[in-house]
PLY file of the C-alpha trace (Angstrom):
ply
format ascii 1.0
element vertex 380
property float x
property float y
property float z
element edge 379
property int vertex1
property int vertex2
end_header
32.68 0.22 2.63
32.90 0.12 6.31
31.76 4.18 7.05
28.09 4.28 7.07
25.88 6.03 9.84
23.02 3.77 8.60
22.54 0.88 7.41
19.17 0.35 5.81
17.70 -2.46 5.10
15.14 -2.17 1.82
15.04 0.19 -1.21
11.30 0.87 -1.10
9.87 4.28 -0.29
10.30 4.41 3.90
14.20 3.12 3.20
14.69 5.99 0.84
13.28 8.48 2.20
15.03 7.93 5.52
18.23 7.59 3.54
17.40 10.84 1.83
16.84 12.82 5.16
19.34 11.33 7.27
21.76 12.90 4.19
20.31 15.88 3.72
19.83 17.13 6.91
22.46 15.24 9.04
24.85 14.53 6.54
24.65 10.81 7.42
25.87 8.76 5.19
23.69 5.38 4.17
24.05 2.18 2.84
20.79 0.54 1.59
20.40 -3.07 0.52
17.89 -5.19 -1.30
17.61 -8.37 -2.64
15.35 -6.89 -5.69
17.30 -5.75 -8.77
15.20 -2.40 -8.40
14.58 0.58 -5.80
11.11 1.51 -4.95
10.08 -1.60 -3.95
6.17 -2.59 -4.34
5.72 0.91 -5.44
8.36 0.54 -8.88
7.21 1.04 -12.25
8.40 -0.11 -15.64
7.69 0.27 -19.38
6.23 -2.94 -20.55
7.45 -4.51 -23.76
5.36 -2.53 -26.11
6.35 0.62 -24.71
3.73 1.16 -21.77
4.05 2.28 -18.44
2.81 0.00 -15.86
3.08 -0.45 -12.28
4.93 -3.93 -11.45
3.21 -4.84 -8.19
-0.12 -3.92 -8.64
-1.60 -0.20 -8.61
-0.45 2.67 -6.46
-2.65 5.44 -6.03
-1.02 8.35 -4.27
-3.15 10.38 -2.59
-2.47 12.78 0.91
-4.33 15.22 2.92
-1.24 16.17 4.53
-0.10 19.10 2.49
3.98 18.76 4.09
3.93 15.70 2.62
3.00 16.66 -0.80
5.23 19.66 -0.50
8.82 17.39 0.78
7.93 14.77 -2.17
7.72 17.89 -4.73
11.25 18.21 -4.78
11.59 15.17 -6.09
8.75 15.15 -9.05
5.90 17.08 -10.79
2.70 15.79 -10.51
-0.45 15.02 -12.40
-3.94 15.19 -11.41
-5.59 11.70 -11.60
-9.27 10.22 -10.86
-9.18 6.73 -9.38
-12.31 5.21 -10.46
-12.63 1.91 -9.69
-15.78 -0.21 -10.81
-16.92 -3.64 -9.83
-18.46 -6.14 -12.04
-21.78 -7.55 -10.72
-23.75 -10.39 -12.74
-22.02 -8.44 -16.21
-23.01 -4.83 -15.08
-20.35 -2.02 -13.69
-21.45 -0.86 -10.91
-19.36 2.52 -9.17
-17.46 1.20 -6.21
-17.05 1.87 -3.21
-20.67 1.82 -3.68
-22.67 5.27 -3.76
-26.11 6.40 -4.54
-25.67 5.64 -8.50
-24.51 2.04 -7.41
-28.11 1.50 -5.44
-29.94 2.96 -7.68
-28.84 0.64 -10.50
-28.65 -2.04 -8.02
-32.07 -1.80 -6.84
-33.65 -0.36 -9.71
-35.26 2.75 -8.23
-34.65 6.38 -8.09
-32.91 7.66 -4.85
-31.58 10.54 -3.14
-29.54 10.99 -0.10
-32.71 10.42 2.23
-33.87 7.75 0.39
-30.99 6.06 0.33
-30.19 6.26 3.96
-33.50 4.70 4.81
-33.18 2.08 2.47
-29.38 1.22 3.84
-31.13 1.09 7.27
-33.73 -0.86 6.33
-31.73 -3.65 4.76
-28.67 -3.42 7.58
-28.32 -6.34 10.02
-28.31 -4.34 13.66
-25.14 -4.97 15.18
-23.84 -2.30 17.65
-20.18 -4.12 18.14
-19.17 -6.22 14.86
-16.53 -8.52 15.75
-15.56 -9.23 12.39
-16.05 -7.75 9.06
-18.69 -10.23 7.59
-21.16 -8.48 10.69
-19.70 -4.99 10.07
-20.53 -5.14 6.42
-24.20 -6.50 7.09
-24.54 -4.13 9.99
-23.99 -0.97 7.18
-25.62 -2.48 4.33
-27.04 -5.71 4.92
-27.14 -9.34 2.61
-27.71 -8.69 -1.33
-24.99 -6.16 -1.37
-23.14 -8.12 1.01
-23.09 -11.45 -1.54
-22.84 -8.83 -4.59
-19.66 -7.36 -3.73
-18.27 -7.80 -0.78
-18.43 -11.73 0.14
-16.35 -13.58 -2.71
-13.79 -10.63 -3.34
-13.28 -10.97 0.47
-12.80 -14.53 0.34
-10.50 -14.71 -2.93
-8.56 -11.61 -1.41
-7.55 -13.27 1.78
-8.29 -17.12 1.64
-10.74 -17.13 4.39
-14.41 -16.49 4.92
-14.95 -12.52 6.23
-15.92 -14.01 9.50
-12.83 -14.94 10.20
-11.32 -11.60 9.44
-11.16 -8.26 11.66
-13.95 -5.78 11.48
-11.14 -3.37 10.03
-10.83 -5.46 6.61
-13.83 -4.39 4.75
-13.95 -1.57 7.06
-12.10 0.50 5.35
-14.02 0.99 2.55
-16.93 3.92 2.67
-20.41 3.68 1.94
-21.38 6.79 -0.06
-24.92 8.68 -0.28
-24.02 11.07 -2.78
-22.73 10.69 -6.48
-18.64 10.77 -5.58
-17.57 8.26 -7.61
-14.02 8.78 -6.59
-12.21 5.29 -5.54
-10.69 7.55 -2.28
-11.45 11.20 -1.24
-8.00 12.69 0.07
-7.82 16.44 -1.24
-4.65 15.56 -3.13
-5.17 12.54 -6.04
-2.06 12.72 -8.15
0.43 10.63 -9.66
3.85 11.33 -10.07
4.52 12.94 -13.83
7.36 10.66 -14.83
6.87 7.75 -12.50
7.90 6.15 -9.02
10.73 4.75 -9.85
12.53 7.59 -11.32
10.99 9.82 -8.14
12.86 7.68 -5.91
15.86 7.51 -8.03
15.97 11.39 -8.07
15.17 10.79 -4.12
18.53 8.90 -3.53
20.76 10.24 -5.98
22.93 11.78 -3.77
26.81 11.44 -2.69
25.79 10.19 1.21
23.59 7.84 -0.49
24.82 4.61 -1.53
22.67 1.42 -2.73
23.36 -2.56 -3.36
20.71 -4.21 -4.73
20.57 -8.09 -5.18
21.97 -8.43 -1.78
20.31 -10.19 0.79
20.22 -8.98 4.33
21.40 -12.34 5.80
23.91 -12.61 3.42
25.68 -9.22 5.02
24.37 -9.11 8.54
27.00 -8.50 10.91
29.16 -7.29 8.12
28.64 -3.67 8.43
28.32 -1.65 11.87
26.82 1.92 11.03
27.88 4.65 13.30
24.26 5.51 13.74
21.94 2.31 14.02
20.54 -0.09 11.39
16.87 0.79 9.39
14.96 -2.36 9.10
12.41 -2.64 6.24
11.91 -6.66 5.85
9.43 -8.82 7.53
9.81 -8.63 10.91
9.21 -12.52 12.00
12.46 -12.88 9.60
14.74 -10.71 11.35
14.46 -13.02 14.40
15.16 -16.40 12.48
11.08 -17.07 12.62
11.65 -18.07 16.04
8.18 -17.47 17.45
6.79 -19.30 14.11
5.55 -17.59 10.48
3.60 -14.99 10.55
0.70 -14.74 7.96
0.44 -12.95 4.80
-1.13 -13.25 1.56
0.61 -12.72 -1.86
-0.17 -11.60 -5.12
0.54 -12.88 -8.92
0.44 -10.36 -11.90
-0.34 -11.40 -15.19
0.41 -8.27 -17.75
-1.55 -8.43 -21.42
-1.41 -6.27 -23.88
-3.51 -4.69 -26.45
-3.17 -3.36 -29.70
-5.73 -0.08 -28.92
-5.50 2.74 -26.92
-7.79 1.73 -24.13
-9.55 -1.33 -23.01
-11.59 -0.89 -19.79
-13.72 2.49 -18.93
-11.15 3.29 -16.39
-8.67 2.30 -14.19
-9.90 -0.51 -12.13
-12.60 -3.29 -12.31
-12.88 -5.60 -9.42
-14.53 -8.97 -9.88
-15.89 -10.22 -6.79
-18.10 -13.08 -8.17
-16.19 -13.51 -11.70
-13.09 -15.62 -12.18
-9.84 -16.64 -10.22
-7.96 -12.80 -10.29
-9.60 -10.10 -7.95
-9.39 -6.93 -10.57
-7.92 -6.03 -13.91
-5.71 -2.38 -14.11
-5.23 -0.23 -16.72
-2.94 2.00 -14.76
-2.79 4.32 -18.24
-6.08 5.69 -17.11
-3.90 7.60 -14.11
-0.33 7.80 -15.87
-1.67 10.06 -18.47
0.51 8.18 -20.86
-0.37 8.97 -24.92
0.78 5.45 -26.40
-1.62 3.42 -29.23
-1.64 0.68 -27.06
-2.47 -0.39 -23.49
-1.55 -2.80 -20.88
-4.13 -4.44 -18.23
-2.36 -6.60 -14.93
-4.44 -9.08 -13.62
-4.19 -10.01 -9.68
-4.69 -13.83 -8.83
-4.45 -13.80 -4.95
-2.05 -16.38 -3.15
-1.03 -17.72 -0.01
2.95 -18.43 -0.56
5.16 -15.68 -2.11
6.22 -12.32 -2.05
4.41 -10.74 1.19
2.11 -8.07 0.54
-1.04 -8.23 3.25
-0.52 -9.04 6.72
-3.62 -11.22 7.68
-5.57 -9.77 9.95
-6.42 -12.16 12.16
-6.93 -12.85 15.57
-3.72 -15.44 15.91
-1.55 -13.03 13.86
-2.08 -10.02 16.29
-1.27 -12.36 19.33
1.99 -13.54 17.17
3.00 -10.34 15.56
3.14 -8.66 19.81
5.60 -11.49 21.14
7.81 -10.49 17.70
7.09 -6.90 18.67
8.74 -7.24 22.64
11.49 -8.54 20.59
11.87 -5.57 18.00
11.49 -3.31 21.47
14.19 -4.43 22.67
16.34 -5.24 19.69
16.01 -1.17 19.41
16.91 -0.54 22.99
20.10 -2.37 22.94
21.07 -2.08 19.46
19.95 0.66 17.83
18.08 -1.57 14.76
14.97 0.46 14.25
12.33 -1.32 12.29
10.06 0.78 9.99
7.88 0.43 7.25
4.70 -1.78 6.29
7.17 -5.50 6.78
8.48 -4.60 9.63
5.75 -3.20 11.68
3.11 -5.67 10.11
0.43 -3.58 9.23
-0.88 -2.37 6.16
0.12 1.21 4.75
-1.03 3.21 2.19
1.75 5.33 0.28
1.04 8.35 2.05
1.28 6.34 5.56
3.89 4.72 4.60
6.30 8.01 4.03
4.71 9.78 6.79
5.83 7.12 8.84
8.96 6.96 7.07
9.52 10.83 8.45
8.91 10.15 12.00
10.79 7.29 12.28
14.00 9.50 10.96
12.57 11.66 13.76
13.25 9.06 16.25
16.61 8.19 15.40
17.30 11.57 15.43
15.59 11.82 19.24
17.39 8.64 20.30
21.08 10.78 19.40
19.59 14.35 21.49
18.58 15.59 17.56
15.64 17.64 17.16
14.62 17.37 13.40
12.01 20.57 13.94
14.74 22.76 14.54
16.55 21.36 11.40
13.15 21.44 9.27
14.30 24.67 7.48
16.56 23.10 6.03
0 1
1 2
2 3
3 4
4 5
5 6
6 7
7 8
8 9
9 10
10 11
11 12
12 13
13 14
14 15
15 16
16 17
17 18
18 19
19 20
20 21
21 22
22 23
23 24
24 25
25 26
26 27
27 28
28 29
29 30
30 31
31 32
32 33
33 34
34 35
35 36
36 37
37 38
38 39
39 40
40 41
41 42
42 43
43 44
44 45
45 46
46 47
47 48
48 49
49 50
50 51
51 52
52 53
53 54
54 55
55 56
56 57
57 58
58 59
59 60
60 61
61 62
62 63
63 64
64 65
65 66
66 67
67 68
68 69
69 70
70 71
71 72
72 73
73 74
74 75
75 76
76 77
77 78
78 79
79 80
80 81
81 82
82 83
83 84
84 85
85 86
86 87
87 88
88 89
89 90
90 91
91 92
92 93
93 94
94 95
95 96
96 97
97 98
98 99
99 100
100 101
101 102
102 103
103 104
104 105
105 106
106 107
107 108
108 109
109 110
110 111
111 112
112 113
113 114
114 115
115 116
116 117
117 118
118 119
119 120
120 121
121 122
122 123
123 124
124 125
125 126
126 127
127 128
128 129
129 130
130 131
131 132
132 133
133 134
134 135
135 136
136 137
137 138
138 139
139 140
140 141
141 142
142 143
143 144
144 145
145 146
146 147
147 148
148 149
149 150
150 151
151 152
152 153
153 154
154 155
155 156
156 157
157 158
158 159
159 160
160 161
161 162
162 163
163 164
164 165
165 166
166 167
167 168
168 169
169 170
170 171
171 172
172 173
173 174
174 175
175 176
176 177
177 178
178 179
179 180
180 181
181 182
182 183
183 184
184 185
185 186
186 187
187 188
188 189
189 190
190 191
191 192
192 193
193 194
194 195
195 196
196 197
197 198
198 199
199 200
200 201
201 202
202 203
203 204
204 205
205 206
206 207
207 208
208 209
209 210
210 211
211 212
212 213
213 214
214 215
215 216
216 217
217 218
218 219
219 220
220 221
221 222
222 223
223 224
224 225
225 226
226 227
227 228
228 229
229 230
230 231
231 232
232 233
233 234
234 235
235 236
236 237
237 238
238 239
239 240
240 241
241 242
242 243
243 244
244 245
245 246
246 247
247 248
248 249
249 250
250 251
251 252
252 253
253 254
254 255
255 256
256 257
257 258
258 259
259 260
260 261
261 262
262 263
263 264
264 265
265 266
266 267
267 268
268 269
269 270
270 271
271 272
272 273
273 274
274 275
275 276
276 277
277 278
278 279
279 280
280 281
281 282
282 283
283 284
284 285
285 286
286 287
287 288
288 289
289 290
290 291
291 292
292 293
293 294
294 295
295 296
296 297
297 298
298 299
299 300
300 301
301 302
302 303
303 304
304 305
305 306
306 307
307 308
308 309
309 310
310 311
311 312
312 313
313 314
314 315
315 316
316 317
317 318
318 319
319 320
320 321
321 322
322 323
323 324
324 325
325 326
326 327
327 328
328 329
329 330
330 331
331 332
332 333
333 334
334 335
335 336
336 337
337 338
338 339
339 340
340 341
341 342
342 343
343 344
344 345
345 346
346 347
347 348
348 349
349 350
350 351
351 352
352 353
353 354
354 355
355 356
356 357
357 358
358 359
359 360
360 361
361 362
362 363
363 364
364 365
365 366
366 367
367 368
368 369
369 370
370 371
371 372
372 373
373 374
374 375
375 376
376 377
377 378
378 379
């Protein structure tokens, strides 16, 4: 029990993949923990009672540009095609979001087209050159009614805290459309994996180098085991170092799961309810699992401030604490080889994609660290 290369820490999707590559190329052999009873961390799925896939923490929508990506997680699954669409409920009407030029024109009533539309987003837009947080970026692109429609109370049951507290980048990530894409993202690859997460990280890790114990804290076996190699951090990073500097922020999430006794309930996958009750959106993830089952499942997100961490707050106070925890992960890596990695440790949101593509480079660097060049080995 004593003869890994790595020890990593977390069974989500940077810990196996890392695990996966370090044994398939290198022939490293891993140990990786969690204190979950499952792999795949926030991205596992699970049949409800009745028989219905659903996603445990919340939806996951894969989707890449990066076509090496696609191509290393294809040996691990087939895919299906899916179609986020994602709607938003505004005083009892659906409106497409992230909003387009069908959301105006039902919004305002009047018959647009791309021209139109841009003069009537610049005609309602707040000038601001430099937004400083994301209450003035979202007036500055489409000014106050839309802003108090759908934007201001999902914002505030999201993340606890008026938008003007937030960074620019929070509601900056989501586009502002002046054509008819209704399309919740627009990577060139939308798919979901044919038989699920979990079992495409099982198939991942299921490998002789590869070894796994779940239920097991990382306190609980620090200092225990000394990999050859260097240690693959996944947990929160103000954790690792005792909370020494103080907590750093996140918000949770709680899932309520119902189930119905017809095929489909909602028009599609997600509804978000910015003005509308205490939970943010409703899923009914069979809309992208292409599941055929008589009955349906729909989760139901109530945000929170204590629990499971899922979205680092991004906030002016958290940046300044998450760099002083940083210098110490710097040099925790320098002198001991721990390398931290993954959307915990490095305190920053990550889609899926993001999060494996960082999951490859930081095998990369562990490889670089030990005089390994991983391009020469990519053949492989």
């Amino acid at each position: 029990m004593q003869d890994f290369d790595l020890l990593i820490v977390g069974a989500g999707p940077v810990g196996c993949v890392i695990a996966e590559r370090a044994a398939y190329l290198m022939g490293w052999r891993s140990l990786i923990v969690d204190k979950r009873k499952h792999i795949a961390g926030n991205c596992h799925d699970r049949y409800h009672d009745n028989g219905v896939l659903i996603h445990s923490y919340g939806p996951h929508y894969f989707r890449t540009n990066n076509p090496r990506l696609l191509g290393y997680l294809s040996r691990f699954t087939s895919w299906i095609p899916s179609n986020y669409l994602v709607k938003s409920q505004v005083n009892g009407k659906l409106y497409p979001f992230p909003i387009n030029l069908t959301t105006l024109e039902m919004f305002f009533d009047r018959k647009l087209d791309e021209v139109s539309a841009k003069a009537l987003l610049e005609e309602l837009a707040v000038p601001n050159q430099n937004p400083a947080n994301s209450e003035e970026y979202v007036l500055s692109r489409v000014g106050e009614k839309l802003y108090r429609a759908f934007y201001l109370g999902y914002t505030q049951k999201q993340w606890g805290m008026h938008p003007s507290k937030l960074a620019a980048s929070v509601c900056g990530r989501i586009p502002v459309r002046l054509n008819r894409d209704e399309r919740y993202v627009d990577h060139g690859n939308q798919v979901m994996p044919a038989h699920g997460y979990t079992r495409l990280f099982e198939t991942m890790i299921d490998h002789e180098l590869i070894h796994v114990m779940l239920q097991t804290d990382f306190a609980d076996i620090r200092g225990i085991f000394r990999p050859r190699i260097g240690t693959v951090y996944c947990g929160p990073l103000d954790q690792y170092f005792s909370c020494q500097y103080g907590k750093l922020g996140w918000r949770s999430l709680e899932f309520e799961f119902r189930d119905f006794q017809k095929e489909f309930v909602q028009p599609c996958v997600q509804i978000n309810y910015p003005n509308d009750f205490d939970y943010t959106r409703s899923v009914e993830i069979k809309h992208v699992t292409a599941q055929r089952h008589p009955e349906t499942v729909l989760s139901y997100e109530y945000p929170r401030a204590q629990g499971d961490p899922y979205y680092p707050i991004p906030s002016a106070e958290s940046a300044q604490l998450h760099n002083r925890y940083n210098l110490l992960a710097e040099r925790e890596q320098a002198e001991n080889d721990v390398f931290f990695a993954g959307r915990l440790a490095k305190y920053r949101y990550l889609n899926m994609d993001e999060a494996m593509e960082s999951a490859l480079a930081n095998f990369e660097q562990i490889c670089a660290r030990h005089g390994i060049n991983v391009e020469a080995l990519q053949g492989h």
